[in-house]
C-alpha positions as CSV (number, residue, x, y, z in Angstrom):
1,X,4.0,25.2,-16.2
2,X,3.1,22.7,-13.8
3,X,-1.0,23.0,-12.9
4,X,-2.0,23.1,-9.2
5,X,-5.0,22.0,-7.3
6,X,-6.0,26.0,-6.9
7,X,-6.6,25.9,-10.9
8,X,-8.7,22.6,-10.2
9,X,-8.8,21.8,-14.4
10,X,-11.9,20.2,-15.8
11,X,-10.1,18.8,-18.8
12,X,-7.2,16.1,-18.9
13,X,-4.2,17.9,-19.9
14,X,-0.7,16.3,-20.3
15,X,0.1,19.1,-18.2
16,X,-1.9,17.5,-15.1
17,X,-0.3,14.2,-15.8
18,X,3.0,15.4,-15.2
19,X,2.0,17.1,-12.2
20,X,0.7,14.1,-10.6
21,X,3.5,11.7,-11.7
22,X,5.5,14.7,-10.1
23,X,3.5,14.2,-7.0
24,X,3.6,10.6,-6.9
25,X,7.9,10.7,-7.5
26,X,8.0,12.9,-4.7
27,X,7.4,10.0,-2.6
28,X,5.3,12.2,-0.5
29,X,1.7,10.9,0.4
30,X,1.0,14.8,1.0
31,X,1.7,16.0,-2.8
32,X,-0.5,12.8,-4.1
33,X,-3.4,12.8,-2.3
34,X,-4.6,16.4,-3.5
35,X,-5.0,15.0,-7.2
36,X,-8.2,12.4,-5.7
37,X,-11.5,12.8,-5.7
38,X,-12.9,12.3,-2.0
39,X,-14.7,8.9,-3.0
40,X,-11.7,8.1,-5.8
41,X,-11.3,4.0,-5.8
42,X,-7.7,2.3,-6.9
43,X,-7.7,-1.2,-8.3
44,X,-4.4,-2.2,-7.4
45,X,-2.8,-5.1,-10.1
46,X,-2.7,-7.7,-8.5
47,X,-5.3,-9.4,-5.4
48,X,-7.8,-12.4,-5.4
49,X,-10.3,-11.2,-7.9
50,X,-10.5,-10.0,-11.2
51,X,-9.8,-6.2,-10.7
52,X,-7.1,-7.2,-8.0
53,X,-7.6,-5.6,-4.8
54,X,-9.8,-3.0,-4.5
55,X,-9.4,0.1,-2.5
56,X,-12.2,2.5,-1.7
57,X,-12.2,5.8,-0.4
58,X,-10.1,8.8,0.0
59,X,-8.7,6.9,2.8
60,X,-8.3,4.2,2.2
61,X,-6.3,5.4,-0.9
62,X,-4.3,7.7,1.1
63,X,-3.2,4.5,3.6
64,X,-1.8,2.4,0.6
65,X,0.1,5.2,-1.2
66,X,1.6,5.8,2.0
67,X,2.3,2.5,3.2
68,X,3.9,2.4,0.0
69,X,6.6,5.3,0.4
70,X,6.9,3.8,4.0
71,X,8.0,0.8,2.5
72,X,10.8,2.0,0.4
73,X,13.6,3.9,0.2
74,X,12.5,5.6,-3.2
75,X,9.9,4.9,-5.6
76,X,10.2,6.1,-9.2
77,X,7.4,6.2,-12.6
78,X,8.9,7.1,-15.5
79,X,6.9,7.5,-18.4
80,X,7.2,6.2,-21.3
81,X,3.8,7.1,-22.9
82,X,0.3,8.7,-22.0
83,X,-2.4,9.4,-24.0
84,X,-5.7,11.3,-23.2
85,X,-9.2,10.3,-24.2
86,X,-12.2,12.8,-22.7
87,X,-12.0,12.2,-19.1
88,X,-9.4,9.4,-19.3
89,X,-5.8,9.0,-19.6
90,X,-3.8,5.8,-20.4
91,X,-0.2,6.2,-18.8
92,X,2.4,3.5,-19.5
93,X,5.3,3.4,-17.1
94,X,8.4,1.9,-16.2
95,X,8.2,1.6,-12.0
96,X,11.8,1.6,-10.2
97,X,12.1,0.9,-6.6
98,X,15.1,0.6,-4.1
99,X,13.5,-1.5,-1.1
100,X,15.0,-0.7,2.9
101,X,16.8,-3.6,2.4
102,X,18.7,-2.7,-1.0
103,X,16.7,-5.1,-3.3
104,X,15.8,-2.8,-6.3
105,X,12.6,-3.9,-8.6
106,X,11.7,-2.9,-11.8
107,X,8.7,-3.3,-14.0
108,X,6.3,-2.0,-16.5
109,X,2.7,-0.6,-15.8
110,X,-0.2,1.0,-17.2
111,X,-2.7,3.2,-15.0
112,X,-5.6,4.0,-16.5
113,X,-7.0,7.2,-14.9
114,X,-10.4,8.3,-14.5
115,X,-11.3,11.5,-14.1
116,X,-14.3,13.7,-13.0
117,X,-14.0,17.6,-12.0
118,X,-10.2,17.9,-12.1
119,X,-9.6,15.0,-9.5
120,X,-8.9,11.4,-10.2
121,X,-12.4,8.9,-9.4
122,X,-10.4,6.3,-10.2
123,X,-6.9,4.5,-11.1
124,X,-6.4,1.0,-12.4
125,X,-3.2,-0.2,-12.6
126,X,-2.1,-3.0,-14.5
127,X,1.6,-4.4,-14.7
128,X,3.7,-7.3,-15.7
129,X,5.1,-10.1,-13.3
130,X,8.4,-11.4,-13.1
131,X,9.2,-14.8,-13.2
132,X,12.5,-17.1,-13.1
C-alpha cells in the first residue's frame, strides 16, 4: 500500500520512500512536490561551495525538480538500497536519463532525506562524476 499525503505519516516508513521515489519517477513536478515541507531546502551535488548549490524554499524546490523533467525526456531512480534512521533516510540510487537530444546518462547517488511531520525539510544529494 502506497501512503498518501491525506495519511501525512510522522514516522519514516519504507513505505513513504517508495511513494516518493514513485512520485519523483513519474516525472511529474505535481506528484513530488506534495512530499516537501513548505520551507524544505535541496543541496543539490554539485555547485561552487561545499554543500553544492543550495536551494531554498518550497519554490524554489518546485522550479528545479521541474526544470529538471522539462529538461528530459525521462528521468528514472532506481534503488538499490535505503535505510531509515529516526527522522532520516539514506537512499542509494542508480539515476537514468534519456536527454531531448538522445544522450542517455547514468550514475550513482545517495539522498539523504530529512524529515520533520511527514514532509521532507531537507534532501542532500550526493553522486559520482564521470570522467574520460
Amino acid at each position: 500500500m502506497t501512503e498518501t499525503l491525506t495519511e501525512t505519516p510522522t514516522t519514516v516508513t519504507h513505505e513513504l520512500l517508495d511513494a516518493i521515489g514513485d512520485a519523483f519517477n513519474s516525472n511529474d513536478i505535481n506528484a513530488v512536490m506534495p512530499y516537501f515541507a513548505q520551507d524544505a531546502v535541496f543541496d543539490h551535488g554539485a555547485g561552487p561551495d561545499a554543500h553544492g548549490i543550495r536551494f531554498e524554499g518550497y519554490a524554489a524546490l518546485e522550479k528545479v525538480f521541474g526544470t529538471l523533467f522539462e529538461s528530459v525526456e525521462n528521468v528514472h531512480w532506481k534503488t538499490l538500497d535505503a535505510r531509515i534512521a529516526g527522522n532520516k533516510a539514506y537512499c542509494e540510487y542508480l539515476r537514468t536519463a534519456r536527454l531531448k537530444d538522445g544522450t542517455v546518462q547514468e550514475y550513482q547517488s545517495v539522498d539523504i532525506f530529512t524529515f520533520e511531520d511527514g514532509l521532507i525539510v531537507y534532501k542532500d544529494t550526493y553522486s559520482k562524476n564521470r570522467s574520460s
